[in-house]
Backbone as a printed PyTorch tensor [residue, N CA C, xyz], in Angstrom:
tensor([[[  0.8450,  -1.1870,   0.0000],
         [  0.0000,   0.0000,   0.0000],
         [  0.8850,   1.2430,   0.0000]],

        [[  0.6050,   2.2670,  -1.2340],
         [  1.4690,   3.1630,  -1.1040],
         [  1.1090,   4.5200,   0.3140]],

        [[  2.2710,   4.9190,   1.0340],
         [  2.4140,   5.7500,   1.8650],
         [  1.6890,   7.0260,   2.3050]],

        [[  0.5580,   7.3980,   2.1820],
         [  0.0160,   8.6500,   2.5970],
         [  1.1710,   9.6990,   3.5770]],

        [[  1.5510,  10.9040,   2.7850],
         [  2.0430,  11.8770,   3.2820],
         [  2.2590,  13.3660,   2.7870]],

        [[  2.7760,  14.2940,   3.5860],
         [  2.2940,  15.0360,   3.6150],
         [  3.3400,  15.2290,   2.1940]],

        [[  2.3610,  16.3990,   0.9090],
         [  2.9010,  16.7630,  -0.2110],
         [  2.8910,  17.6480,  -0.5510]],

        [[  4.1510,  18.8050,  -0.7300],
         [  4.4420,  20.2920,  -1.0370],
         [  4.0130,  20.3420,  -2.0100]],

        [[  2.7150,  21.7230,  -2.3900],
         [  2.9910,  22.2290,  -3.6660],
         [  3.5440,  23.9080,  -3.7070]],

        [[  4.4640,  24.0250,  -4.5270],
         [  4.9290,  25.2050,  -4.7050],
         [  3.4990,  25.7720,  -5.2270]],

        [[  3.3350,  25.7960,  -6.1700],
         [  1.8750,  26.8660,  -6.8540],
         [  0.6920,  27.4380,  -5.5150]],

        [[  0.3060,  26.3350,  -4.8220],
         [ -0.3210,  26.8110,  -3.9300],
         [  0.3710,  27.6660,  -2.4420]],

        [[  1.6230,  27.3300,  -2.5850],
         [  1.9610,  28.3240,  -1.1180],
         [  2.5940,  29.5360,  -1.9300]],

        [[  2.6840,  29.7930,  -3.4650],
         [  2.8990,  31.6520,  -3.6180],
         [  1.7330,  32.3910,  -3.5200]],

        [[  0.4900,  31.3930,  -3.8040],
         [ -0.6410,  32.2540,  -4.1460],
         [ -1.0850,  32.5800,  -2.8580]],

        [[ -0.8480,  31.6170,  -1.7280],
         [ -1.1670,  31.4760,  -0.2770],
         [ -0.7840,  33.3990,   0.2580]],

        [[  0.8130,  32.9120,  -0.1590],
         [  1.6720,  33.7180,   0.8540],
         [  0.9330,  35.6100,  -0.0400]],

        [[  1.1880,  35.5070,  -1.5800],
         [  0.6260,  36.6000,  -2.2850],
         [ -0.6690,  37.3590,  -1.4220]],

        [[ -1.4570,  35.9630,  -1.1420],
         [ -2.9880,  37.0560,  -1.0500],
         [ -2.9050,  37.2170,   0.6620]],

        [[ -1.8400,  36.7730,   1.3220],
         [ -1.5850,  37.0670,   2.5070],
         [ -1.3740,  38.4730,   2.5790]],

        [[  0.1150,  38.8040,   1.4830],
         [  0.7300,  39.9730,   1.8950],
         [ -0.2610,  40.9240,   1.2510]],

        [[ -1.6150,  40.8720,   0.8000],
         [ -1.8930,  41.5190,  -0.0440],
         [ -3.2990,  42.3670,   1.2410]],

        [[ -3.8040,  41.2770,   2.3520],
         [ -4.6310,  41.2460,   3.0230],
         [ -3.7710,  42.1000,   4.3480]],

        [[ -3.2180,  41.5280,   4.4930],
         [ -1.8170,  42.1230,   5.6190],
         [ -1.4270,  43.7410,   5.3740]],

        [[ -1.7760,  44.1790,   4.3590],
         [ -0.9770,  45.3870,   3.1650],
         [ -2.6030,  46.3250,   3.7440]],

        [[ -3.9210,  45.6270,   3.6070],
         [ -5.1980,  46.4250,   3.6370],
         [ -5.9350,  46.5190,   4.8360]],

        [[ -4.8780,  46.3040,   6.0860],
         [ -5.9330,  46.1850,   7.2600],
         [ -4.2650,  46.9890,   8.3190]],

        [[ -4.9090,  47.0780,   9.5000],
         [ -3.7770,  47.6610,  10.6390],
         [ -2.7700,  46.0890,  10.5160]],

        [[ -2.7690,  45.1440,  10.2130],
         [ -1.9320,  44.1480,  10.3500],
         [ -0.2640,  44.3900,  10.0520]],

        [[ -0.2610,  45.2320,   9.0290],
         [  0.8670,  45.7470,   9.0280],
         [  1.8890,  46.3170,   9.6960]],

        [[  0.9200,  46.8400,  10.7520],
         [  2.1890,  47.5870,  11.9120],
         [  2.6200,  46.5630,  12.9030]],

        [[  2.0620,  45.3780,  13.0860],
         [  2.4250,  44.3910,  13.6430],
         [  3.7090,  43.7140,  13.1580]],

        [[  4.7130,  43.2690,  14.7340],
         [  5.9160,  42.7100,  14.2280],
         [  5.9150,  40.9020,  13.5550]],

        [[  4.2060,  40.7060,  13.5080],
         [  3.9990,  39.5110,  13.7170],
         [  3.7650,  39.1710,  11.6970]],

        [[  3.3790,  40.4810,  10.8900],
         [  3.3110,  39.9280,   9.5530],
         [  4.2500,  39.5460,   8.5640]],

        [[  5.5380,  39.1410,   9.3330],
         [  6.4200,  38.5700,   8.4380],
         [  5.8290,  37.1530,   8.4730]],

        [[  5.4350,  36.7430,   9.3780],
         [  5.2630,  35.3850,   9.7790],
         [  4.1200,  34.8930,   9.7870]],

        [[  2.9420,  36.1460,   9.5530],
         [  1.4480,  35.5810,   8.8660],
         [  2.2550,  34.8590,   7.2150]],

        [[  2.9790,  35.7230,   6.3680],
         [  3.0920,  35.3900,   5.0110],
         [  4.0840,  34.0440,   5.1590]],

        [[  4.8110,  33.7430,   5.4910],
         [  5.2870,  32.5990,   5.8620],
         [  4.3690,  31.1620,   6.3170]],

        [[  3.8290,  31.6080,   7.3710],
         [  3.1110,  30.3550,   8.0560],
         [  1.8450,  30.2760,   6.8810]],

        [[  1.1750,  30.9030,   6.1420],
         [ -0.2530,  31.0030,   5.3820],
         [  0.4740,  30.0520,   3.9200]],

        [[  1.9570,  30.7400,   3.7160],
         [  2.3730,  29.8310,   2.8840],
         [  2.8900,  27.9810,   2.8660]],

        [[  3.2490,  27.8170,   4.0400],
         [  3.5740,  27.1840,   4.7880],
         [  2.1510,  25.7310,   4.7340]],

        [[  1.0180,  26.7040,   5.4150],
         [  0.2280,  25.9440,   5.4910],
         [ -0.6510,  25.1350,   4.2840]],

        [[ -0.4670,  26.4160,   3.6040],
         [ -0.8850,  26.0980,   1.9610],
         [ -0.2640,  24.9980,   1.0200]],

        [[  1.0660,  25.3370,   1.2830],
         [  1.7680,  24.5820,   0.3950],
         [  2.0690,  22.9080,   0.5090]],

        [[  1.9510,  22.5580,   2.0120],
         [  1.8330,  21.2040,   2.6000],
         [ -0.0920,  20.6720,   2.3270]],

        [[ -0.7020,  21.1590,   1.6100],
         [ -1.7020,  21.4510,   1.5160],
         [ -2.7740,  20.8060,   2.8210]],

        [[ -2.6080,  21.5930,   3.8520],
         [ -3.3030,  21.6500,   5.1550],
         [ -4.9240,  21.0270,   5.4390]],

        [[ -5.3350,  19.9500,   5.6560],
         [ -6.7970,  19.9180,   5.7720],
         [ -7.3710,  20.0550,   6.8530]],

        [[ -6.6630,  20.5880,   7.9540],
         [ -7.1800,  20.8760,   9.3980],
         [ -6.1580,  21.7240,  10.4090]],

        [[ -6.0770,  22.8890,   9.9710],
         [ -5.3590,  23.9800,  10.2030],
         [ -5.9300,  24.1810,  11.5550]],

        [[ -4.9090,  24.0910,  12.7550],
         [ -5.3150,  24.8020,  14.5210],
         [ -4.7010,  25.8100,  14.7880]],

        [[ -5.0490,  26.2800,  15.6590],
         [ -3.2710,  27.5190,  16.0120],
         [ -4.3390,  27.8120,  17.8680]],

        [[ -3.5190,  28.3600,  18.5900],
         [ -4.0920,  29.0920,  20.0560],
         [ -3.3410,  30.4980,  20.1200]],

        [[ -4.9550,  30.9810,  20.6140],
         [ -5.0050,  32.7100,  20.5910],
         [ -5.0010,  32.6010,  21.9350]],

        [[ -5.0060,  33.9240,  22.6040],
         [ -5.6340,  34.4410,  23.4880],
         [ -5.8710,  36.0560,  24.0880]],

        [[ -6.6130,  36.5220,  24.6080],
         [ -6.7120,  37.9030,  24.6090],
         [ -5.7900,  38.9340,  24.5870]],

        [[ -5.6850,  40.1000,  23.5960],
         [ -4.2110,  40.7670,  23.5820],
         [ -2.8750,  40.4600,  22.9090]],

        [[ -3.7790,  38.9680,  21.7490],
         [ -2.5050,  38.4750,  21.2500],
         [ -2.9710,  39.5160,  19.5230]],

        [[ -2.3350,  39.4940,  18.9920],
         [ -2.2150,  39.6330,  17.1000],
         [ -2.4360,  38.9750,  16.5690]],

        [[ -3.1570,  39.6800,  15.3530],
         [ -3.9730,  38.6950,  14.4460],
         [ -3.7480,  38.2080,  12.5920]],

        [[ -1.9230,  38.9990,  12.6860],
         [ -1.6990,  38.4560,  11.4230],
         [ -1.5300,  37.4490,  10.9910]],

        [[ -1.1430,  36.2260,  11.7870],
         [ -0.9160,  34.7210,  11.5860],
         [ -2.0100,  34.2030,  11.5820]],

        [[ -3.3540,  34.7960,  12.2800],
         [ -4.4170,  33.9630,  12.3260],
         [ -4.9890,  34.2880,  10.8520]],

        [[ -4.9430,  35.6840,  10.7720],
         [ -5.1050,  35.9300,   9.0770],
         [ -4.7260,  35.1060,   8.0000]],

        [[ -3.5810,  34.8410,   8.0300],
         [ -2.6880,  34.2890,   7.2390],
         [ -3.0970,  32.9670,   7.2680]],

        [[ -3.5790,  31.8610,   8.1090],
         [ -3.6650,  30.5790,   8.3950],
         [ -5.3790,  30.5820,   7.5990]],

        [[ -6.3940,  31.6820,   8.1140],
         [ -7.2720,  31.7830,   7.2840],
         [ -7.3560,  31.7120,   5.7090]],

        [[ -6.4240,  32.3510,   5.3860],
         [ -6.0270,  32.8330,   3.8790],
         [ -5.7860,  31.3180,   3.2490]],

        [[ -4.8680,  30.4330,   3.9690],
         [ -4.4030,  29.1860,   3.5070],
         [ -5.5980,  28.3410,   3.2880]],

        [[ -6.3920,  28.5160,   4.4550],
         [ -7.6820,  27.1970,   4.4760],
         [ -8.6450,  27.5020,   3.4820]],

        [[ -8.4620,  28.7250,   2.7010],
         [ -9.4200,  28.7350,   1.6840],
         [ -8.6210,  28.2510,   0.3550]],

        [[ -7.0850,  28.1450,   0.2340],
         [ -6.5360,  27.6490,  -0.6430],
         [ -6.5360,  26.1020,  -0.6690]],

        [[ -6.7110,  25.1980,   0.0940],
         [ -7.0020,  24.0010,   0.6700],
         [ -7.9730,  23.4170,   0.8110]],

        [[ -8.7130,  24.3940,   0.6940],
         [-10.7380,  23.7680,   1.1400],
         [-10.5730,  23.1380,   2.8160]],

        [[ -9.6690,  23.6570,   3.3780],
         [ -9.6250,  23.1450,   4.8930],
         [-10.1470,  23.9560,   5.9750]],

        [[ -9.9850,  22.6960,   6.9900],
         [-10.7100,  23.4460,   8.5900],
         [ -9.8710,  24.3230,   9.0270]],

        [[-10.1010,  25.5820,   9.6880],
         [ -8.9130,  26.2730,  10.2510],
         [-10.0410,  26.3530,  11.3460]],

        [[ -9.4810,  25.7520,  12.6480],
         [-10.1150,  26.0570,  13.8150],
         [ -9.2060,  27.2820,  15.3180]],

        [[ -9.5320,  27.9860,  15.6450],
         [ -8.4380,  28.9570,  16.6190],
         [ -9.0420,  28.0050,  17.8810]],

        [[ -8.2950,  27.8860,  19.2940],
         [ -8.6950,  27.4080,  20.5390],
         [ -8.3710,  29.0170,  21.4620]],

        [[ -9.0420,  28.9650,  21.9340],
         [ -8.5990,  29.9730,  23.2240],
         [ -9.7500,  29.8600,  24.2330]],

        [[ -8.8630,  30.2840,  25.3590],
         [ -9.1480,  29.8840,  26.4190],
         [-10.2220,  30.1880,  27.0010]],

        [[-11.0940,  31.9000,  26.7870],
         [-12.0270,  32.1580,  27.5880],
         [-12.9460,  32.7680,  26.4340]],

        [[-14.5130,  33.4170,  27.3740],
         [-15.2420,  33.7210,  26.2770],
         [-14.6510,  35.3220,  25.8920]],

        [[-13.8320,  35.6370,  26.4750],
         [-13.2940,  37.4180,  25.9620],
         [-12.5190,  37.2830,  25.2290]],

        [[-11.3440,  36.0390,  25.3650],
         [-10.9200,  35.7700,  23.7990],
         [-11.4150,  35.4510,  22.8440]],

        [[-12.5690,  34.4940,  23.0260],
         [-13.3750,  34.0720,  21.3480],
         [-14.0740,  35.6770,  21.1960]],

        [[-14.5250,  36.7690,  22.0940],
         [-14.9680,  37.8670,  21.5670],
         [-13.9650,  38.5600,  20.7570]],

        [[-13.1340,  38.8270,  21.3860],
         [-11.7360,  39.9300,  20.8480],
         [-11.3770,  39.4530,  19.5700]],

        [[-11.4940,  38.0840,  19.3190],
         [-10.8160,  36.7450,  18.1290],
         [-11.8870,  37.4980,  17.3730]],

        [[-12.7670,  36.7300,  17.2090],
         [-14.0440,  36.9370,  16.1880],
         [-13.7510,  38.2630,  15.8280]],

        [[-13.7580,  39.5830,  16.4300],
         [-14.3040,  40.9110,  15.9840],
         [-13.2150,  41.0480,  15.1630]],

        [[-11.5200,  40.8480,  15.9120],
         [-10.9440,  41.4190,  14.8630],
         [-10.9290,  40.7290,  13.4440]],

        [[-10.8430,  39.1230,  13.2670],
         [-10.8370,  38.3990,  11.8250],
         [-11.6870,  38.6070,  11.7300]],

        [[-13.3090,  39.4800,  11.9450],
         [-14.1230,  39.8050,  11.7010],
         [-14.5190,  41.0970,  10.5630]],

        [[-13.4420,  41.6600,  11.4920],
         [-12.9750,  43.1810,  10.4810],
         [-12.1930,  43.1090,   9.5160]],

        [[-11.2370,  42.0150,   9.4220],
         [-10.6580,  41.0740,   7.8910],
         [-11.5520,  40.4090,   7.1610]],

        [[-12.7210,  40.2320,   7.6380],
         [-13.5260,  39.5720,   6.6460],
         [-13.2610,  38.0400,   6.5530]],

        [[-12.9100,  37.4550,   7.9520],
         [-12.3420,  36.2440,   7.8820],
         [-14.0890,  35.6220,   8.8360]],

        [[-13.9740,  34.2440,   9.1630],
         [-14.7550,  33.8250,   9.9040],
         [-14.7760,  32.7190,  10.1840]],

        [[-13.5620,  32.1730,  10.8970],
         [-12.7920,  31.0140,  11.3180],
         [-13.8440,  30.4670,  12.5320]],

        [[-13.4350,  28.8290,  12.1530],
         [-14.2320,  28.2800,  13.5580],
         [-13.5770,  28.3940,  14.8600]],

        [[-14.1110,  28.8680,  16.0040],
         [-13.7850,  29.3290,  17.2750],
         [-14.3090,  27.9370,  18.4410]],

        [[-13.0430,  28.0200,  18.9150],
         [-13.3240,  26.7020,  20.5430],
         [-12.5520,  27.0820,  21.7150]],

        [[-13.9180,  27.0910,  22.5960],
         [-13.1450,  28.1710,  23.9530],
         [-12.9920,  26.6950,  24.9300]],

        [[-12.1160,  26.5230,  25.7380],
         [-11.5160,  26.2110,  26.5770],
         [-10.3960,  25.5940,  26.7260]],

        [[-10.0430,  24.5340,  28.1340],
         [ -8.8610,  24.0320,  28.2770],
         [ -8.7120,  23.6200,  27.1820]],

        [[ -7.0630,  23.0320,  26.8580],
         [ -6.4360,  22.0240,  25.6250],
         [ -7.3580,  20.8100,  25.8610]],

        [[ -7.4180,  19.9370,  27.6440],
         [ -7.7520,  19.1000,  27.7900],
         [ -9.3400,  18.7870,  27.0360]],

        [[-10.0270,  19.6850,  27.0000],
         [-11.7270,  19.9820,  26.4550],
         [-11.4550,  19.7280,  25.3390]],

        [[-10.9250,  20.5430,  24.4900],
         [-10.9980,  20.5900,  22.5480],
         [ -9.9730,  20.0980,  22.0560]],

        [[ -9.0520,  19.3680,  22.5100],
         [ -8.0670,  18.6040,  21.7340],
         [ -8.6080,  17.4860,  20.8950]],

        [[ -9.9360,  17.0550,  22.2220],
         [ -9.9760,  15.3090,  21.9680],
         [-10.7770,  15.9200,  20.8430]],

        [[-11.6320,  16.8370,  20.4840],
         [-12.5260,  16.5920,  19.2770],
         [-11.8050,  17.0950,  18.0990]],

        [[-10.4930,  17.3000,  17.7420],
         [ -9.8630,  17.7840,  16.9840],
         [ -8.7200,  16.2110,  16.7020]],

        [[ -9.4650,  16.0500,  15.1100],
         [ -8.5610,  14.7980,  14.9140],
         [ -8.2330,  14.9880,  13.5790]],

        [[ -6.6860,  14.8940,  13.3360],
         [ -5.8420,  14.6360,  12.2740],
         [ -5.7000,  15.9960,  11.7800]],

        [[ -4.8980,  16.8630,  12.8810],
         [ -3.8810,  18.0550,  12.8480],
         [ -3.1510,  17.5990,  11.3640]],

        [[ -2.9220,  18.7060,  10.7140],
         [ -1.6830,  18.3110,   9.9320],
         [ -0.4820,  19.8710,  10.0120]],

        [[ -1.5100,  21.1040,  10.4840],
         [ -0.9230,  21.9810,  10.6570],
         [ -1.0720,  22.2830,  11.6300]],

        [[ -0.0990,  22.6600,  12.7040],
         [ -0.5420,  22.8140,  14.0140],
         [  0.4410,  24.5240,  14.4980]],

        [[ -0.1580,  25.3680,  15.1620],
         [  0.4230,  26.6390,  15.5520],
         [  0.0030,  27.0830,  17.1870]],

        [[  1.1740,  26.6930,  17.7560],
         [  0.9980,  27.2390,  18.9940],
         [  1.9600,  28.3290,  19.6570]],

        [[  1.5850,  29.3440,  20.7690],
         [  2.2480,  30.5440,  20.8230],
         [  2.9680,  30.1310,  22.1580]],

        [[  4.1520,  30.2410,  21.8610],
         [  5.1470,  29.6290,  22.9300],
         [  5.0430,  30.8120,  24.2340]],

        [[  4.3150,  31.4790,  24.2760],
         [  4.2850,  32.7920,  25.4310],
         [  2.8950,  32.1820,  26.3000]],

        [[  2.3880,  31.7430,  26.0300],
         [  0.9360,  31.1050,  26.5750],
         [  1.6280,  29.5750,  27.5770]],

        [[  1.3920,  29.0910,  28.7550],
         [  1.6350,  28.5300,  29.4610],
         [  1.1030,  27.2390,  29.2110]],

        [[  0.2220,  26.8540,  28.6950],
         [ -0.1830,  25.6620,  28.4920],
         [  0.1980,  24.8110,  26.6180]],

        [[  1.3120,  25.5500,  26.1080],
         [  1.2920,  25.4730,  24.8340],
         [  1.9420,  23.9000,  24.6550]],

        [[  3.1370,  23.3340,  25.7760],
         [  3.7130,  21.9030,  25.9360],
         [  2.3220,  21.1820,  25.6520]],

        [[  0.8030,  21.5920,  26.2600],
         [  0.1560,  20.2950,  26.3560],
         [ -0.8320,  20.1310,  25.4510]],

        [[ -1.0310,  21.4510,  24.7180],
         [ -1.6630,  21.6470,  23.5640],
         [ -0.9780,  20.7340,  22.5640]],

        [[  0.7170,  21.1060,  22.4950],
         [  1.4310,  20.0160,  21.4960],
         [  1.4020,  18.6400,  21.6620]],

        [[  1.3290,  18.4200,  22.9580],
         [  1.3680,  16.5430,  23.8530],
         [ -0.0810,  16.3460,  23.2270]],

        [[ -1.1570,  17.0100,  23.5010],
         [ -2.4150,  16.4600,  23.2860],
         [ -2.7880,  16.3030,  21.0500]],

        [[ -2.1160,  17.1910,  20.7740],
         [ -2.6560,  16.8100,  19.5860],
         [ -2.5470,  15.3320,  18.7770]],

        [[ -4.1160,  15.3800,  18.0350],
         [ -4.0890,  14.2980,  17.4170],
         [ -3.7540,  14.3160,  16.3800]],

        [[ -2.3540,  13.9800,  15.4720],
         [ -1.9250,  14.5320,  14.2400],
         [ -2.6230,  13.3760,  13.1810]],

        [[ -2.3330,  13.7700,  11.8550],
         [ -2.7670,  13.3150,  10.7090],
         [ -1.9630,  12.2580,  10.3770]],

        [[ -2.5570,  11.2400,   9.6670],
         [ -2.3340,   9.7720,   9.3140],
         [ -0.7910,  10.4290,   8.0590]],

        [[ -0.7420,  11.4770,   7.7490],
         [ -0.2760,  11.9990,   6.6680],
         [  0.4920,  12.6500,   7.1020]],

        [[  1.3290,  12.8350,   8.4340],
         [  1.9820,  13.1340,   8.7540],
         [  1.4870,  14.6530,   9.3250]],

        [[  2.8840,  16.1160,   9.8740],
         [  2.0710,  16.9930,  10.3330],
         [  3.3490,  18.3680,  10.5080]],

        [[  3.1480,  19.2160,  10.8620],
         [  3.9890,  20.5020,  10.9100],
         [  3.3600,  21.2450,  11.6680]],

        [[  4.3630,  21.7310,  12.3730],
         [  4.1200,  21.9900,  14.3050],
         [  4.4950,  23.4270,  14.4470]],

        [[  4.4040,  24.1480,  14.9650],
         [  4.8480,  25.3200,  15.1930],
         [  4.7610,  26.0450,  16.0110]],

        [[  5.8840,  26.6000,  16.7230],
         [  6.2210,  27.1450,  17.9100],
         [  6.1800,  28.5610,  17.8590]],

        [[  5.5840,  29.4980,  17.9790],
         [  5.7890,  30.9470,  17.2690],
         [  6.2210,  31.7350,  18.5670]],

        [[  6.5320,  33.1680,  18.4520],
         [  7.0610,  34.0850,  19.5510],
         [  8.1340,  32.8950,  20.3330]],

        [[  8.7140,  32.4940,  19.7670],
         [ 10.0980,  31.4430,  20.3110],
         [ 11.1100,  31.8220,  20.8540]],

        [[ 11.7790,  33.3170,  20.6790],
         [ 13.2560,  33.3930,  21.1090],
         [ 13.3840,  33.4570,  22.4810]],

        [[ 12.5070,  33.1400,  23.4090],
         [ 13.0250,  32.1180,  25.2700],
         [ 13.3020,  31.1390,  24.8760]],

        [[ 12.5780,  30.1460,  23.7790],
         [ 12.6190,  28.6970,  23.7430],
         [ 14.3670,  28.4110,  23.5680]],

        [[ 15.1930,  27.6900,  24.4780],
         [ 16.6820,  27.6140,  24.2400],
         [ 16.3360,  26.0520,  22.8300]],

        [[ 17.4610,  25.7930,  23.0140],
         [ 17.4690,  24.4430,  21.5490],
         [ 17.1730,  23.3860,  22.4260]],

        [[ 17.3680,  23.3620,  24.1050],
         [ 17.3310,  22.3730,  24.4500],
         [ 15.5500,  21.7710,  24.6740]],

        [[ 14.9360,  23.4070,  24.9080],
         [ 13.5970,  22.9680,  26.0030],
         [ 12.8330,  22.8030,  24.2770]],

        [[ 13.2860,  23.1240,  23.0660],
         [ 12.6290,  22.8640,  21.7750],
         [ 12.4190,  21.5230,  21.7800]],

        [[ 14.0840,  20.9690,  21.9100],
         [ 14.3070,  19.3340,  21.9830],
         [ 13.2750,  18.3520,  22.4250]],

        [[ 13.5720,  18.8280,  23.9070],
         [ 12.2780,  18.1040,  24.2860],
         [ 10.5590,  18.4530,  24.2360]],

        [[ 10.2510,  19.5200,  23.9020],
         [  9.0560,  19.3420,  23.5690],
         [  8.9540,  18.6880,  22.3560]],

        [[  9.6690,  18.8250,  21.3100],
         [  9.0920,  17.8130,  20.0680],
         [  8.8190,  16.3280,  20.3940]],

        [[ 10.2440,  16.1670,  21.3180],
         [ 10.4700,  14.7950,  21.6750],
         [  9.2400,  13.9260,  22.5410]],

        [[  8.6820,  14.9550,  23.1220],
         [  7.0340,  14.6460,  24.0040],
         [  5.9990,  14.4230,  22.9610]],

        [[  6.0970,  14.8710,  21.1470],
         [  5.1750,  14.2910,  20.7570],
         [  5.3910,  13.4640,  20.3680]],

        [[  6.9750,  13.1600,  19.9250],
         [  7.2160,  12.1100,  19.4610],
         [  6.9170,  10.3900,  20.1820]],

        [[  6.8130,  10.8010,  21.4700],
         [  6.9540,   9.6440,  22.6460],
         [  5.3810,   9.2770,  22.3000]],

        [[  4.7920,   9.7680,  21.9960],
         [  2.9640,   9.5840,  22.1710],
         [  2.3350,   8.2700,  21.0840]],

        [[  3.1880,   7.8380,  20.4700],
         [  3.0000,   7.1210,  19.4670],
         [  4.0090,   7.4700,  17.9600]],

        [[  4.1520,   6.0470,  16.8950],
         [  4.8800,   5.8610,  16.0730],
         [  4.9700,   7.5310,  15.2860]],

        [[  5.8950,   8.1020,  15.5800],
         [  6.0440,   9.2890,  14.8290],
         [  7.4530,   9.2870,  15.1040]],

        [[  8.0210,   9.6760,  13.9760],
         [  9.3390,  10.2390,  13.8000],
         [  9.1600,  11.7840,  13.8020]],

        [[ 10.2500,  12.7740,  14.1440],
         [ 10.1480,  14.0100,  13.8770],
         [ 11.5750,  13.6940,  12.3240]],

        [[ 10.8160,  14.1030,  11.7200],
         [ 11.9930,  14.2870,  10.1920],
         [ 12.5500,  15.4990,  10.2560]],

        [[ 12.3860,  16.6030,  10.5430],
         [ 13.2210,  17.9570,  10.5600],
         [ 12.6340,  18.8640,  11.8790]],

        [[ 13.4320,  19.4950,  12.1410],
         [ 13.0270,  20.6520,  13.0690],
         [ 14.2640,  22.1170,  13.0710]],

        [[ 13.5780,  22.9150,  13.0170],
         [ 14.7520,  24.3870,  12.5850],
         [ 13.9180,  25.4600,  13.4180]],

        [[ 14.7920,  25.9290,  13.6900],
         [ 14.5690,  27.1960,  14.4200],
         [ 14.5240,  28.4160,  13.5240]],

        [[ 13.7780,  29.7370,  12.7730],
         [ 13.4570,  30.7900,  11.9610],
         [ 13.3340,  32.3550,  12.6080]],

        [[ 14.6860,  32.3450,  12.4190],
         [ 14.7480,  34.1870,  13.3830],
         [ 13.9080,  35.2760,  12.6980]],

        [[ 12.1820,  34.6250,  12.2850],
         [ 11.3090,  35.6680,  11.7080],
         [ 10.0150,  36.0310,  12.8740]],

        [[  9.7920,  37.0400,  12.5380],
         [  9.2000,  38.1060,  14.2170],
         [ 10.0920,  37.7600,  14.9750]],

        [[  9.6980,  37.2160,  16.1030],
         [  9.8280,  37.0770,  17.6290],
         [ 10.2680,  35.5770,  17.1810]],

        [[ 10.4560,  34.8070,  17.0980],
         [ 11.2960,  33.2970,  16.4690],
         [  9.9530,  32.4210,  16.3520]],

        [[ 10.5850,  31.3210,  15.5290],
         [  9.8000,  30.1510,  15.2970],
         [ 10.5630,  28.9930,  15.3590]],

        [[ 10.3560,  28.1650,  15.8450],
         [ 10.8230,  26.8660,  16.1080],
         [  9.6170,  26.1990,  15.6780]],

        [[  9.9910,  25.1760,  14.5840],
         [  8.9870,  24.1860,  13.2870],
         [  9.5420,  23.1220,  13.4310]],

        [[  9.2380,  21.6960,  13.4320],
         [  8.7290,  20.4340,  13.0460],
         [  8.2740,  20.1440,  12.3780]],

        [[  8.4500,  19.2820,  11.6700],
         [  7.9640,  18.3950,  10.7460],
         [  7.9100,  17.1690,  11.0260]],

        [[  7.2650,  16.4240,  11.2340],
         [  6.8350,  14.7430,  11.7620],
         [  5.8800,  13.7400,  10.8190]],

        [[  6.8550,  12.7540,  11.0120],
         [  6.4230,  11.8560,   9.9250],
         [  5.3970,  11.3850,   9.8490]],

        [[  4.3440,  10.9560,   8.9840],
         [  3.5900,   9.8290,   8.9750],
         [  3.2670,   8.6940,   9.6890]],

        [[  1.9800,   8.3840,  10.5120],
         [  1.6410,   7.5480,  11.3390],
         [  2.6420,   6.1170,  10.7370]],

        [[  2.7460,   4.8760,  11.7830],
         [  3.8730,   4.1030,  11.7360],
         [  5.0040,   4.8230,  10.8280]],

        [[  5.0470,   6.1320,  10.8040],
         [  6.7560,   6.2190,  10.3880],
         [  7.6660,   6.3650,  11.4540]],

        [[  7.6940,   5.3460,  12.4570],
         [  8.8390,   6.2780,  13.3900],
         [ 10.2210,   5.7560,  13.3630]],

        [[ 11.1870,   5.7200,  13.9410],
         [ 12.4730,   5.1340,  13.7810],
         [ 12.2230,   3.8460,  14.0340]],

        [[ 13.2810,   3.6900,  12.6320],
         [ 13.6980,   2.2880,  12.6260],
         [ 14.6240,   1.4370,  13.2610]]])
């Protein structure tokens, strides 16, 4: 049986990242240090062609990556779901991708609550400044097709405490991590890439 995994297309992550910078260019998103990394991650998500796009907000955070992850799921025909924690974040969430003209599905509470109904991550975005982001990554249920992880606002994360959080999803079942790099764009990103269900070391 041939391998289900995850497959880059270039064509879809320029058009991704294009109508990113183009959306990013027509709203306050711009003055944010965060839209280098909406056009990146929207491409990103696009181009692995994403069918269940997550990421965690929470009140007072920026909304160019969530933009950007929006932008992708319409290049994909995929789910882009945001988690945050309370009902003043799903308010603050909604109004502003609201005023982008976005209208992403919203799930308020713990990781422990909305993880379990969230199955076969393939793009996953969590904000390393938020305290519960280790269990958001431990709890996800990734895709049979493998998956791409992302650590955003990263530069506390040292190489070591990166290490082992990948290594915590890796422990959860047959997954290999195939790459992981650290990206001195905004505030840093530390990315994963993880293999395909039974792909783990041999």
């Amino acid at each position: 049986m041939k391998e289900m995994k995850l497959v880059w297309s270039p064509e879809r992550a320029t058009n991704s990242y294009i109508d990113t910078v183009q959306a990013v260019s027509t709203t306050q998103c711009h003055l944010s240090s965060e839209s280098g990394v909406a056009e990146l991650l929207s491409a990103m998500a696009a181009g692995w062609n994403a069918q269940l796009i997550v990421e965690t907000w929470s009140r007072g955070g920026v909304i160019p990556s969530s933009l950007g992850l929006a932008i992708a799921s319409r290049h994909t025909g995929g789910r882009h779901v945001c988690i945050v924690p309370d009902e003043r974040s799903r308010l603050e969430y909604a109004k502003s991708m609201g005023e982008a003209g976005m209208s992403p599905e919203i799930m308020v509470g713990e990781p422990e609550e909305v993880m379990d109904g969230l199955i076969g991550i393939d793009f996953l975005v969590v904000d390393s400044r938020r305290k519960d982001f280790p269990r958001v990554l431990r709890l996800a249920k990734l895709s049979n097709k493998g998956a791409v992880l992302i650590c955003k606002n990263a530069n506390f994360i040292s190489n070591m405490d990166s290490s082992y959080i990948w290594r915590s999803v890796v422990a959860r079942g047959l997954r290999r991590l195939v790459r992981s790099v650290f990206l001195p764009v905004g505030k840093g990103i530390h990315m994963a890439h993880f293999s395909a269900a039974g792909g783990g070391a041999n």
